[in-house]
C-alpha angles and dihedrals in degrees: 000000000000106000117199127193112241118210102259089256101048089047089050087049096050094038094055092041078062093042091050083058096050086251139124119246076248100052097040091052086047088051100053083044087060102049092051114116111270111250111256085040094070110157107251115276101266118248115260125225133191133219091262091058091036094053093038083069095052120099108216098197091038104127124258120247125245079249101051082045099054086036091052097040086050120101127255109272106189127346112335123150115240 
């Protein structure tokens, strides 16, 4: 077993997600290792697209929704470019 240190914050983060599940940091871990995909069942590799495909699906003059609306009208809010 390969054992690995955690930075103090992100032991107590992950400590208290398994708590919140009733579950030790070590059975929690054990858990989500155990619900991995098998080797040799691996899902099949997703398709790929690139910008060309991806902006041939997009309709241009489709109208916008009330939350794209609301999204777009809001004010910046960090760094964006605008």
């Amino acid at each position: 077993m390969t054992m690995i240190q955690l930075p103090d914050e992100q032991a107590a983060a992950l400590t208290a997600r398994a708590a919140a599940q009733g579950l030790t940091l070590e059975d929690w871990l054990g858990k989500l290792a155990a619900t991995e995909t098998p080797a040799g069942h691996a899902r099949p590799r997703e398709r790929r697209y690139n910008l060309d495909e991806l902006m041939a699906q997009c309709d241009p003059n489709a109208p916008l929704s009330a939350e794209d609306r609301t999204w777009l009208d809001a004010p910046a809010a960090g760094r964006e470019a605008l």
